[in-house]
TORMIDO-582938 format. One record per residue (C-alpha): y, x, z; residue in three letters. Coordinates in steps of 0.25 Angstrom, whole numbers, padded with zeros to 4 digits, always signed. Example, Ala and Ser with C-alpha at 12.3 -4.5 7.8 and 13.67 -1.06 7.14 Angstrom:
-0018+0049+0031ALA -0004+0055+0029SER 
***
This chain:
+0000+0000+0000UNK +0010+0012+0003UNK +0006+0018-0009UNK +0009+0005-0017UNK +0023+0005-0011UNK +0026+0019-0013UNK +0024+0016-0028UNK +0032+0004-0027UNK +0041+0013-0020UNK +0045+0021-0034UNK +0043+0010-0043UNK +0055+0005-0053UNK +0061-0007-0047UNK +0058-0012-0062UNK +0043-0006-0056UNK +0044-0011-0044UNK +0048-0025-0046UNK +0038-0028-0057UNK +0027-0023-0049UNK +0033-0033-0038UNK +0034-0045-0048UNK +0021-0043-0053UNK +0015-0043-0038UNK +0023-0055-0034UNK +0021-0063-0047UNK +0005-0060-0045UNK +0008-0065-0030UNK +0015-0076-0037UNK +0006-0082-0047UNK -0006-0078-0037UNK +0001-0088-0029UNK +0002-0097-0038UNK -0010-0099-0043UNK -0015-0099-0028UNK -0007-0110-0026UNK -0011-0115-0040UNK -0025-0115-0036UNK -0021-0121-0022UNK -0013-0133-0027UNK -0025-0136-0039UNK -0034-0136-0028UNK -0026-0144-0018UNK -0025-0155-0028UNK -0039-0155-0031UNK -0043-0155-0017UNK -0033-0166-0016UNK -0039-0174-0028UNK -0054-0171-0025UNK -0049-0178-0010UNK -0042-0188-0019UNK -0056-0191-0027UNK -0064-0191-0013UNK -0055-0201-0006UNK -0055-0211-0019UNK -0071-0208-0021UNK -0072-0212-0004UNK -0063-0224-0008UNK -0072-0228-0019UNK -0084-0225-0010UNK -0078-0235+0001UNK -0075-0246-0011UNK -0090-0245-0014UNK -0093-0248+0000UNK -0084-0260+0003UNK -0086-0266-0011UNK -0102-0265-0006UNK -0097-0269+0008UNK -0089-0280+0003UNK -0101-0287-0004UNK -0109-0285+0009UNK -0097-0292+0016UNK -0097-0305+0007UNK -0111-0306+0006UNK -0111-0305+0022UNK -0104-0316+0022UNK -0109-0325+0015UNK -0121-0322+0023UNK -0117-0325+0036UNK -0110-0337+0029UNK -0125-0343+0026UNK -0130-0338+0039UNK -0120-0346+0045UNK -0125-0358+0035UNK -0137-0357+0041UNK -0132-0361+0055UNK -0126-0375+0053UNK -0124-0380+0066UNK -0113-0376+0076UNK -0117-0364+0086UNK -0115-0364+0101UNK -0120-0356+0112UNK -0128-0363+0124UNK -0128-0352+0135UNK -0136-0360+0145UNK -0146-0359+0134UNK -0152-0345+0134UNK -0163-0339+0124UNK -0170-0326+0126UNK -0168-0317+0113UNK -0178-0306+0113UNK -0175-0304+0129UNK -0161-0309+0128UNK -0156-0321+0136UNK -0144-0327+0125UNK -0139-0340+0125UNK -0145-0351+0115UNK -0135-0350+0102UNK -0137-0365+0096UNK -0134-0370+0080UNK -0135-0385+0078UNK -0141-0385+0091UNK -0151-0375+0089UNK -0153-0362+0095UNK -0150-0349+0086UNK -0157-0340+0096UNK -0169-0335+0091UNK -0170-0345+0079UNK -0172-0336+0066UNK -0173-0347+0057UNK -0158-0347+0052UNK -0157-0331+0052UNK -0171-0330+0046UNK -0169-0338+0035UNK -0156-0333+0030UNK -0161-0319+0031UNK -0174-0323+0022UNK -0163-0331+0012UNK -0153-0320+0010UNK -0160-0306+0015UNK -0148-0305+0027UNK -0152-0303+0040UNK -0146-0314+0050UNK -0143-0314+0067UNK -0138-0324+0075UNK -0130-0319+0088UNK -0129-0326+0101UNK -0118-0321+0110UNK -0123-0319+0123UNK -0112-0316+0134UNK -0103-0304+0125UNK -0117-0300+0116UNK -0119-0305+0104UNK -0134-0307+0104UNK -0145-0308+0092UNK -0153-0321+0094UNK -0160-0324+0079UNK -0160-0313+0070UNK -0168-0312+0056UNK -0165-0296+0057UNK -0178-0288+0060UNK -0177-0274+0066UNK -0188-0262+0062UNK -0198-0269+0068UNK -0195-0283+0064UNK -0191-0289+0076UNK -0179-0298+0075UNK -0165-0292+0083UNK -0161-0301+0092UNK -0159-0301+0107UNK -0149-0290+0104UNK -0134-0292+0104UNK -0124-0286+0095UNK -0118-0272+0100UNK -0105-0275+0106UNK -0101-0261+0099UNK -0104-0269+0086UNK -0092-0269+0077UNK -0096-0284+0077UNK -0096-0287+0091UNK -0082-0287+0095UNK -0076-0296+0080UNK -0090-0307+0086UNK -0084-0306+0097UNK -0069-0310+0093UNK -0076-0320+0083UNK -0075-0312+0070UNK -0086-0308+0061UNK -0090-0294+0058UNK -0098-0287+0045UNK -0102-0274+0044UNK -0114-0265+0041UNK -0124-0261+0050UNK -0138-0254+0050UNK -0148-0260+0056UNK -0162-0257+0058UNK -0159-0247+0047UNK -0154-0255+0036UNK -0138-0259+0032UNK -0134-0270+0035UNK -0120-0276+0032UNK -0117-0287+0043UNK -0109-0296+0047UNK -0108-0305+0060UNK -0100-0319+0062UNK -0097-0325+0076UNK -0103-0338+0079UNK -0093-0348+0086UNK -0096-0361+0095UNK -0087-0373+0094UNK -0077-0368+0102UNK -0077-0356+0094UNK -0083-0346+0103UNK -0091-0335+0099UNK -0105-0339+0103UNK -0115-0330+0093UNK -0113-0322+0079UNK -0121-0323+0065UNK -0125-0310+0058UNK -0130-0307+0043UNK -0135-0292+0041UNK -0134-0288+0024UNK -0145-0279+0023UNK -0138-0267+0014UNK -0146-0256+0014UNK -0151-0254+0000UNK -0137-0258-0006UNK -0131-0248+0002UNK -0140-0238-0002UNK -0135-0241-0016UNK -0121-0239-0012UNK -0125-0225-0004UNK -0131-0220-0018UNK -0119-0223-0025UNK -0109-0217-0014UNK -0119-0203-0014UNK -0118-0203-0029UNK -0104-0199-0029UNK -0101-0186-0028UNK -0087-0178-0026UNK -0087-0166-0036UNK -0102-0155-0038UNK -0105-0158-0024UNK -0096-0169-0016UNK -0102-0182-0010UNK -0098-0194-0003UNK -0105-0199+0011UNK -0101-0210+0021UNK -0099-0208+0037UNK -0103-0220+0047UNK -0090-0222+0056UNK -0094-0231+0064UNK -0093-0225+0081UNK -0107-0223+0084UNK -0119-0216+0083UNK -0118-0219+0070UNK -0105-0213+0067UNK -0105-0201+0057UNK -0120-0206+0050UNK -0119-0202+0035UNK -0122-0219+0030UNK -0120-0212+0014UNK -0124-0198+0011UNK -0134-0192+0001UNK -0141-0184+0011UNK -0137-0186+0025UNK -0136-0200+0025UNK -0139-0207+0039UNK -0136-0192+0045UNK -0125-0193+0056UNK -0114-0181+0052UNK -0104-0185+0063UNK -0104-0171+0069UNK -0104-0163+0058UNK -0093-0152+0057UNK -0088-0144+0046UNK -0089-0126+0045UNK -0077-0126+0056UNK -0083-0136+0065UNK -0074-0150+0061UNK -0082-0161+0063UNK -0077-0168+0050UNK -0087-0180+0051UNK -0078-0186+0064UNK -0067-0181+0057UNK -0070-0190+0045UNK -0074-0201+0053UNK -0062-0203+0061UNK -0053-0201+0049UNK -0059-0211+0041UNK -0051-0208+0030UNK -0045-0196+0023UNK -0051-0182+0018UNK -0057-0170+0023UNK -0059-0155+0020UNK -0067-0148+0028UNK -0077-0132+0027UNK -0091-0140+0027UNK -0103-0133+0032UNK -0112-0135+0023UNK -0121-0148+0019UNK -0135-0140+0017UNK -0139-0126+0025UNK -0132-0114+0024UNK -0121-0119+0015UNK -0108-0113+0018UNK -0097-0121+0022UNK -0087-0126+0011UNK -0076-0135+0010UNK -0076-0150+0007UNK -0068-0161+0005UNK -0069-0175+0009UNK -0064-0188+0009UNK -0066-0200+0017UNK -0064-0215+0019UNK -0068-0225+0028UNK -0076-0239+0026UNK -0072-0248+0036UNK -0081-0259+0034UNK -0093-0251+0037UNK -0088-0240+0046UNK -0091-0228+0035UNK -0082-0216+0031UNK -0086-0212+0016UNK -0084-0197+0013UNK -0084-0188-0001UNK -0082-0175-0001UNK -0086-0162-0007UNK -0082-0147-0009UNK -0069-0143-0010UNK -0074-0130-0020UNK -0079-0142-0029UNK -0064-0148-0031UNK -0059-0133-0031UNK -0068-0127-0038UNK -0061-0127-0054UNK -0048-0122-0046UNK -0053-0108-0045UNK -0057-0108-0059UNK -0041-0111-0063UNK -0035-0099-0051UNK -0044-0089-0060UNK -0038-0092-0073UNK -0023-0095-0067UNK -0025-0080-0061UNK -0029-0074-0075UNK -0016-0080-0083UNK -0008-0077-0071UNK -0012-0063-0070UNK -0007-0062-0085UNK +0006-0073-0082UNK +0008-0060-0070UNK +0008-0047-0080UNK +0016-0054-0090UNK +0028-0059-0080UNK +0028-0048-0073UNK +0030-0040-0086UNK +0042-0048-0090UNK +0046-0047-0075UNK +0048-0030-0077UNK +0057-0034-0090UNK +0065-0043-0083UNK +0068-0034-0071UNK +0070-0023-0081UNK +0082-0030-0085UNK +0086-0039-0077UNK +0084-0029-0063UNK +0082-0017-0065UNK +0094-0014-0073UNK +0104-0021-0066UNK +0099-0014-0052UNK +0101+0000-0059UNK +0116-0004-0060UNK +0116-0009-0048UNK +0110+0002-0042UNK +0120+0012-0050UNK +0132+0004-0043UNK +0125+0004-0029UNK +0124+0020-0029UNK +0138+0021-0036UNK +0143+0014-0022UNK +0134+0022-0012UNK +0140+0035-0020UNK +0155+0028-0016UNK +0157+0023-0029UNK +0163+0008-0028UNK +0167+0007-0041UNK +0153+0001-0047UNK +0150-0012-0051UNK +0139-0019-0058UNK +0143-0027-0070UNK +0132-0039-0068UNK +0134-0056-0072UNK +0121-0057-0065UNK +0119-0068-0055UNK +0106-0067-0052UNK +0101-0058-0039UNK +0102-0045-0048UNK +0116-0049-0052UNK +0118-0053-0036UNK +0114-0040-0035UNK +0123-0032-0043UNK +0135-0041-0038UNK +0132-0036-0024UNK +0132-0023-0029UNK +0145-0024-0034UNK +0150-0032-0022UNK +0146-0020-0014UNK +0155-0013-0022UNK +0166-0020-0022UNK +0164-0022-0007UNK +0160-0008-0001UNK +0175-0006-0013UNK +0184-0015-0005UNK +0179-0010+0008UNK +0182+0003+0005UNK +0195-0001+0001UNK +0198-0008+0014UNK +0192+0004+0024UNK +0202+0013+0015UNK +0214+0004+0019UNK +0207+0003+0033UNK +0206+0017+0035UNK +0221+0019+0030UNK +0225+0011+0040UNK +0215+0016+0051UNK +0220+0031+0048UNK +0235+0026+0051UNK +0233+0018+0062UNK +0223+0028+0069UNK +0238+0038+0067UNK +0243+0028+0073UNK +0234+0027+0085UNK +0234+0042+0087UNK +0249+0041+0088UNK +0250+0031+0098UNK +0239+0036+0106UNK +0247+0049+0107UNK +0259+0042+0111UNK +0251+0034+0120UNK +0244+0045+0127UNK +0258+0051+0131UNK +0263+0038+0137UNK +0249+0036+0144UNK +0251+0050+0151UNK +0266+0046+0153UNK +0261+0034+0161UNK +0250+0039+0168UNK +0259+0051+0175UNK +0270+0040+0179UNK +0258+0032+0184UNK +0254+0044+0193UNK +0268+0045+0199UNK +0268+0029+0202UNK +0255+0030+0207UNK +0261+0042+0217UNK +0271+0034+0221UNK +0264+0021+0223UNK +0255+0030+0232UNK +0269+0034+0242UNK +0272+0019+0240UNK +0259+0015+0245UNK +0258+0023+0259UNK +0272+0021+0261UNK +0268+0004+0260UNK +0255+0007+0267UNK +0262+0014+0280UNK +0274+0002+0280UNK +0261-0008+0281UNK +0256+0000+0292UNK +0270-0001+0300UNK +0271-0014+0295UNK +0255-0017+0302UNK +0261-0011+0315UNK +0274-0018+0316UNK +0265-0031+0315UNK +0257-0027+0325UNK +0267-0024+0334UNK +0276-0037+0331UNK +0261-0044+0334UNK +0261-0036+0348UNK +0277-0041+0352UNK +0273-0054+0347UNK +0262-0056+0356UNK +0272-0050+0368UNK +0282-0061+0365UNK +0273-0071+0364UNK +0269-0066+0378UNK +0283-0066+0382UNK +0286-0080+0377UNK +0273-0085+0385UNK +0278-0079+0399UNK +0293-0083+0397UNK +0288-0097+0394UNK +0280-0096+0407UNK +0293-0091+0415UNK +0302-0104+0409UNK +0289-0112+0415UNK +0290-0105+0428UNK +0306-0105+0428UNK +0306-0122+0424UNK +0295-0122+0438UNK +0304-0116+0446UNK +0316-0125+0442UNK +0308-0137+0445UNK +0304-0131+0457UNK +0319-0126+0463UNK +0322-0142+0457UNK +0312-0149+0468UNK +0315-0138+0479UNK +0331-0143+0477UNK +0324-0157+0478UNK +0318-0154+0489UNK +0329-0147+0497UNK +0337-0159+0495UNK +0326-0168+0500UNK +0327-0157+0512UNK +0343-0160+0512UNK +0342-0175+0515UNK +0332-0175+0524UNK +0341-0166+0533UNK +0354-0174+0531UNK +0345-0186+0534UNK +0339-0177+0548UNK +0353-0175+0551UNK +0357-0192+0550UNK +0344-0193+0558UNK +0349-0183+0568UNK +0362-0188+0570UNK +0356-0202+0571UNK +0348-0197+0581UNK +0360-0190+0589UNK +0367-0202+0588UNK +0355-0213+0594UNK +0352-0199+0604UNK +0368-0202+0609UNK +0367-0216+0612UNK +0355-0214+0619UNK +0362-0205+0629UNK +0354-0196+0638UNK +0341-0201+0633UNK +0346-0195+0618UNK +0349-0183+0622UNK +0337-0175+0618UNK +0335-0184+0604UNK +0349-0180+0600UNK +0345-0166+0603UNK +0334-0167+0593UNK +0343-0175+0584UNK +0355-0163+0585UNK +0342-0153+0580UNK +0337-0160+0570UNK +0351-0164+0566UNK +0353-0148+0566UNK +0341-0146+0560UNK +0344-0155+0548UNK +0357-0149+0546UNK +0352-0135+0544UNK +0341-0141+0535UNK +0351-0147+0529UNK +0360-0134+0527UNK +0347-0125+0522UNK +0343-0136+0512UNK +0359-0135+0507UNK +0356-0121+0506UNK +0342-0121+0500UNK +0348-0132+0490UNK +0359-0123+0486UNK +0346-0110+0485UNK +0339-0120+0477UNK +0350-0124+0468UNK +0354-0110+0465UNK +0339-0106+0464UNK +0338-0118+0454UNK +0350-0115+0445UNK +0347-0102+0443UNK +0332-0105+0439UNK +0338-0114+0430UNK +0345-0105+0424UNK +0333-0094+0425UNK +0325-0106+0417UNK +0336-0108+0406UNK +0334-0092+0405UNK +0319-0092+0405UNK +0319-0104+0395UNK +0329-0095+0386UNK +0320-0083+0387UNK +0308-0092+0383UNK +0314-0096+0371UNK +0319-0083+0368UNK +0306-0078+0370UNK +0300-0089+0361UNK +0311-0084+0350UNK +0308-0070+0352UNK +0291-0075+0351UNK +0294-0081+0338UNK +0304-0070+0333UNK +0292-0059+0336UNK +0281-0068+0330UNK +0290-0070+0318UNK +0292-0054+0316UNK +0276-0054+0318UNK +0274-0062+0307UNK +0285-0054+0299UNK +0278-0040+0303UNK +0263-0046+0299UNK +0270-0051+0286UNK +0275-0037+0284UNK +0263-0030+0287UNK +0253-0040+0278UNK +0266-0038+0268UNK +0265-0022+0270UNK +0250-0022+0270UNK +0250-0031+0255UNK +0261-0022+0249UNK +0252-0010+0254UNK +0239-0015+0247UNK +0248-0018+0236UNK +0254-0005+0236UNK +0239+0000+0235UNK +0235-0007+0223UNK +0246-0004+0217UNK +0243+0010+0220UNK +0229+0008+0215UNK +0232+0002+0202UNK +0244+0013+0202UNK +0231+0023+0202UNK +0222+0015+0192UNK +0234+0014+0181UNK +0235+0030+0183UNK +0220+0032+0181UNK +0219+0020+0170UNK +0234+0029+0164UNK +0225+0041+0164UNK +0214+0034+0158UNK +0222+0028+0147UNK +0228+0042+0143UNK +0214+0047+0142UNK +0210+0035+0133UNK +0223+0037+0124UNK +0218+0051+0122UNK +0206+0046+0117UNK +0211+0037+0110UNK +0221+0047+0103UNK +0208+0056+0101UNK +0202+0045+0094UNK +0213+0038+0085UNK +0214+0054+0080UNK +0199+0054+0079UNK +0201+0039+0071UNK +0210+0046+0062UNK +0202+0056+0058UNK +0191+0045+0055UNK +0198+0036+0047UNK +0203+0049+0039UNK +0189+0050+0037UNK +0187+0036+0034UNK +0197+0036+0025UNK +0191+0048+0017UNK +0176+0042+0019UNK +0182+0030+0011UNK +0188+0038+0000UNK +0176+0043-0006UNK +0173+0028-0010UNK +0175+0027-0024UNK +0184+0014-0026UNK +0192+0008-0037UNK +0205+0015-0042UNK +0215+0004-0036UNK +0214+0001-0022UNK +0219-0015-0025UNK +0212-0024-0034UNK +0222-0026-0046UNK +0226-0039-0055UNK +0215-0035-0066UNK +0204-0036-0057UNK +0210-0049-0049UNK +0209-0054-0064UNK +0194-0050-0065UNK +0190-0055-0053UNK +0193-0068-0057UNK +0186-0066-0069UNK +0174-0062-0064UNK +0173-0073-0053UNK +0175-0083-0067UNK +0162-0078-0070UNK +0155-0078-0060UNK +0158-0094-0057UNK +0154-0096-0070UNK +0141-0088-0071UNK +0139-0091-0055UNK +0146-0104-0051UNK +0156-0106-0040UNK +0147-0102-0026UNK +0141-0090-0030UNK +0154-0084-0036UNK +0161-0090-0025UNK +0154-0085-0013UNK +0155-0071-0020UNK +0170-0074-0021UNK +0171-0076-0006UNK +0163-0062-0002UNK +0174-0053+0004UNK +0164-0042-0004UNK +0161-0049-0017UNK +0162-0045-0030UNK +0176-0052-0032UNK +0183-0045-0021UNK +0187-0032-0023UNK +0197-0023-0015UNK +0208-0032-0012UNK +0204-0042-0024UNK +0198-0055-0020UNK +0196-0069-0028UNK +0199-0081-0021UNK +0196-0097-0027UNK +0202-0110-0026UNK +0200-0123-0031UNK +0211-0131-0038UNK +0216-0136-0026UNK +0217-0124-0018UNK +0207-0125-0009UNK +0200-0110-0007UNK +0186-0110-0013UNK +0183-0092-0013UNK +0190-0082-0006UNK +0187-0067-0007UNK +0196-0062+0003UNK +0198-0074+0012UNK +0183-0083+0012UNK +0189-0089+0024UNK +0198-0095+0015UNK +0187-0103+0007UNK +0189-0118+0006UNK +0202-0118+0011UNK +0215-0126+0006UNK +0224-0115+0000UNK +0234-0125-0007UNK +0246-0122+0004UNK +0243-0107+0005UNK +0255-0097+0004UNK +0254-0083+0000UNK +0261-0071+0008UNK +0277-0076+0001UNK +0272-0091+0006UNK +0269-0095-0010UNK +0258-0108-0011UNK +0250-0097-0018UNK +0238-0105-0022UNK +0248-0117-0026UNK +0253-0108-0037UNK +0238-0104-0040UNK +0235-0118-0043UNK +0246-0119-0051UNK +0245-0108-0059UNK +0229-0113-0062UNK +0235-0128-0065UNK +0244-0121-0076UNK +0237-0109-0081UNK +0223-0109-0076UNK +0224-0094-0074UNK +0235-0085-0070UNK +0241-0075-0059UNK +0248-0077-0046UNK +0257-0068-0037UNK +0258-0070-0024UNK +0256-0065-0008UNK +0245-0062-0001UNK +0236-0055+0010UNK +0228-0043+0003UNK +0214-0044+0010UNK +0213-0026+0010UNK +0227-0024+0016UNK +0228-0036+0023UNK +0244-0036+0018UNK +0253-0047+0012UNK +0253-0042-0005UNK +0256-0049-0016UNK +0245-0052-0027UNK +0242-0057-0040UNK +0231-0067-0041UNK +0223-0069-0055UNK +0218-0085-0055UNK +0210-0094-0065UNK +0203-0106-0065UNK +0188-0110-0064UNK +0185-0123-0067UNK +0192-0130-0053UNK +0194-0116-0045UNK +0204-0106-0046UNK +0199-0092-0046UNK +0209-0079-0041UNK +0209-0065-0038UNK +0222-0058-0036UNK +0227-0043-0035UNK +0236-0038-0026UNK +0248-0031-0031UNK +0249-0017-0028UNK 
***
């Protein structure tokens, strides 16, 4: 394999790409004529299913026609069986009858009993060759009580009732009849069962007629295995019916009477069940083999289901039998197409000759002329297949890798100035960042003075609080004993106020001893001699009131003068009190001013600090800054250095002669974009129009597109300006520039317009000269700016 790719490796592309073509045009037609062989198969498959479902269909026609005779000629049966019974039936259950062992009550006709009377059933049975029972409903059961049907041994069946799992029991029951087929003592028979009703219409017995079918069956199972399906395929018929019985083969050429329910296929599906609860539909499935050692093979199958007798009717047959001429067809497709291969694969290499190989040599010549730094190479092409796709990107690269070398030179002209411009300015920024960071170092001196001198006028101020706190205390102290003292002074007053009460209480009690006395003296004279003593005693007390009377006066005048002056001592205490108050207050007041002070003092310290510190980062930050300015002066010089190198580096592109596009090539621009619409329509060469990169821009020329009502439709400079509602728009000298471009179309068609407007490379205010003509309802225009 890595061999193979090496010499793939130095093949042509010419080489190369036919060896590829033929390769994938093999892959291809070996594809088709896999799927060729598939669909032709599919259909057959699908026909062969077709065929089996209609010949299952025709199969199950054949059946019902044969069951529908069965079913008009059990009626009429039962309809003469019924004949044979003219008389009303009742059911006398007090009347019982033993029927081989079984105790059933007595069925009456006319008045006569059924059970075990085999006249009626014998007779129509030796008339019409149909067999004949007569059921009496005993309880739920249905039993047989006259019956010309024998078994093996010739016995008659009655004394039996009808299974209540018979399909019959339950529509007997409900008072309907029932026909269907059954094997009975190994024969077909095709029945049918009618209810016998009293007069009040309740179901008292049933009738039965058995058409013995087992030779016309026989017929119509030799006609069914006579058809076959293709060389080898066959049809056979499933019993349905839940049961023992369910799966038996009642129609197959060689397994007949063979029960198949289990039977799987080579990967274990057990179709039977499958085909038996579908009832209806088809089947494929890897069979394991009908005879011994056969290997398994795939068969198809279809299937439908016959209701009135239970059975599902199956053909099928070998898929390889439907296939089989398909692979006879895939041999002869492959030989023509093996010749079909060679001979499109030669005409293949011609066409990439021409149209490939050719066109990618110019390309390729382009492509190496702008990795040498040559921009100047185009690829003529009208192409607008991939190839000619191709060559139009190789010419877009061009003219792309063209305008942005055109815009890195303008960019690195103006990078080169700016970066002098820079370097200058970091120079003169250096100095004033050093000029700075030394007058930041003096202020940050000074503000270290300031901060001690504010620091040690806090700590004064902390100590002048705590000492205006200690006098305030004092005073407070102070104030609290004058306050006592005014107490004690308004005590004593009141006290020097009762004593002077109490001397003059003193005072009358001697002026009043003294009348006494003298009133004594007096009644002492008039008694004479027998007085004489009591006015000696009244002279005393008289005396002693007198001088009582003198200390009081004397007292009184102490206590007066004692009272005046502690009035006047209180009026001095009350006005030291409240002097002391004052002073209290005054010292808590300059307490409060010093704590002011100090929490001012400490604040403005703090403040001072930060100060200080922020002082201290500007000067490291100064320092910082000067450091990074250098640097940055290092690197603008380095940045001029580089973009004079950028600047060379760019030279060495190989560009066209004028820097600007001129009018000429405004003028085929458009002319080129006049082709392409009508070789490539609108959206193609309109999308290409909107590529800032594309084909039709170039330097600063660009095409633009509006439709006749000024709406934008292609921009090459501006996209964003697509679709947008240019009527009112002015140019740099505020002209209604596309209003005149509509004019000049309406009048002319085609023509030249001056005007003002932003150049996309310098990003300047220029005028320009734009070329327009009309296309159908759009205006095309390219316009040169005038240098």
């Amino acid at each position: 394999m890595d061999h193979l790719t090496e010499k793939l490796r130095h093949l042509s592309a010419r080489a190369s790409i036919s060896s590829i073509a033929f390769v994938l045009i093999s892959l291809f037609f070996g594809l088709l004529l896999w799927g060729v062989v598939y669909t032709v198969s599919g259909l057959l498959e699908k026909r062969a299913i077709d065929d089996l479902t209609v010949k299952t269909r025709t199969v199950i026609d054949m059946l019902d026609v044969f069951n529908s005779d069965l079913q008009r000629e059990a009626g009429r049966s039962i309809k003469i069986l019924e004949g044979n019974f003219p008389g009303k039936f009742s059911l006398d259950t007090s009347s019982k009858v033993d029927v081989a062992g079984k105790s059933t009550p007595s069925l009456r006709n006319g008045g006569a009993t059924v059970n075990l009377d085999f006249a009626v059933v014998d007779r129509f049975s030796s008339r019409s060759g149909i067999s004949a029972t007569v059921f009496v409903r005993a309880g739920d059961d249905f039993v047989r009580v006259s019956t010309s049907l024998r078994n093996e041994k010739g016995e008659r069946a009655i004394g039996t009732p009808l299974d209540r799992a018979h399909p019959g029991y339950a529509l007997l029951m409900a008072g309907k009849s029932y026909s269907g087929v059954a094997t009975l003592f190994g024969k077909k028979f095709f029945t049918q069962y009618n209810p016998i009703k009293d007069d009040g219409g309740q179901i008292i017995g049933a009738l039965y007629i058995g058409i013995d079918f087992t030779n016309e069956i026989k017929s119509v199972k030799d006609r069914i295995n006579a058809l076959t399906v293709g060389e080898t395929g066959y049809f056979y018929a499933l019993d349905a019916r839940e049961g023992k019985g369910m799966g038996d083969l009642v129609i197959h050429g060689k397994r007949e009477g063979q029960n198949v329910l289990a039977e799987k296929t080579a990967d274990e599906r057990e179709y039977v069940k499958e085909i038996l609860s579908q009832k209806n539909g088809s089947m494929r499935y890897r069979s394991k083999g009908e005879e011994s050692g056969a290997s398994a093979r795939e068969r198809m199958i279809a299937f439908s289901y016959f209701k009135d007798w239970n059975w599902v009717v199956v053909g099928g047959t070998y898929t390889a039998e439907i296939t089989g001429e398909v692979t006879k067809l895939s041999y002869l497709f492959a030989g023509v197409g093996l010749v079909g291969v060679a001979i499109l694969v030669f005409l293949v290499h011609l066409l990439i000759r021409n149209r490939l190989t050719r066109p990618l040599q110019q390309a390729t010549e382009v492509a190496q002329r702008i990795a040498q730094g040559d921009l100047t190479g185009r690829v003529e092409t009208n192409r607008t297949d991939v190839v000619g796709q191709l060559l139009t990107a190789i010419n877009g690269i061009g003219q792309g890798l063209a305008n942005l070398v055109w815009s890195v030179r303008h960019a690195t002209d103006t990078i080169a100035a700016a970066t002098q411009e820079i370097s200058s300015g970091n120079h003169d920024l250096s100095s004033r960042t050093e000029q700075q960071a030394s007058s930041l170092e003096e202020t940050a001196s000074s503000m270290e003075e300031l901060t001690s001198t504010v620091r040690q006028n806090a700590d004064n101020a902390q100590q002048a609080n705590q000492q205006a706190f200690a006098a305030s205390d004092v005073a407070v102290k102070s104030g609290s004993v004058v306050s006592q003292a005014v107490e004690t002074m308004h005590a004593i007053h009141e006290s020097s106020k009762k004593i002077a009460d109490i001397i003059n209480v003193i005072d009358s009690i001697a002026f009043q001893t003294n009348i006494l006395a003298l009133n004594a003296a007096v009644e002492a004279a008039r008694a004479g001699e027998q007085g004489r003593g009591f006015a000696v005693v009244a002279t005393e007390v008289r005396s002693l009131a007198q001088r009582s009377a003198a200390a009081a006066r004397e007292i009184k005048v102490l206590i007066d003068d004692s009272v005046a002056k502690v009035d006047v001592g209180n009026k001095l205490v009350e006005q030291a009190g409240a002097t002391m108050g004052d002073v209290v207050n005054s010292v808590k007041r300059v307490t409060d001013i010093m704590g002011e002070i100090s929490a001012a003092s400490s604040e403005q310290s703090n403040g001072i600090d930060q100060i200080n510190q922020a002082v201290t980062q500007m000067d490291t930050v100064t320092q910082q800054n000067a450091a990074l300015v250098e640097q940055a002066a290092a690197a603008a010089e380095s940045l001029q250095g580089q973009a004079a190198e950028l600047v060379k580096l760019v030279g060495s592109f190989t560009l066209k002669t004028n820097a600007y596009g001129t009018k000429d090539e405004a003028f085929d621009a458009v002319q080129r974009v006049l082709v392409s619409l009508r070789k490539n329509g609108r959206e193609r060469t309109f999308a290409e129009v909107n590529k800032p990169n594309g084909v039709y821009t170039d330097r600063d020329l660009y095409v633009v597109v509006y439709d006749l009502h000024g709406r934008n439709v292609a921009h090459g400079a501006f996209p964003a300006m697509v679709g947008k509602d240019l009527i009112d728009a002015k140019d740099g000298a505020g002209k209604f520039y596309v209003r005149e471009r509509l004019d000049i179309i309406n009048k002319f068609g085609k023509g030249w317009q001056d005007y003002t407007f932003t150049n996309p490379v310098t990003k300047q205010m220029e005028p320009k000269s734009m070329y327009l003509e009309k296309f159908e309802d759009v205006i095309i225009g390219c316009g040169a700016y005038n240098k």
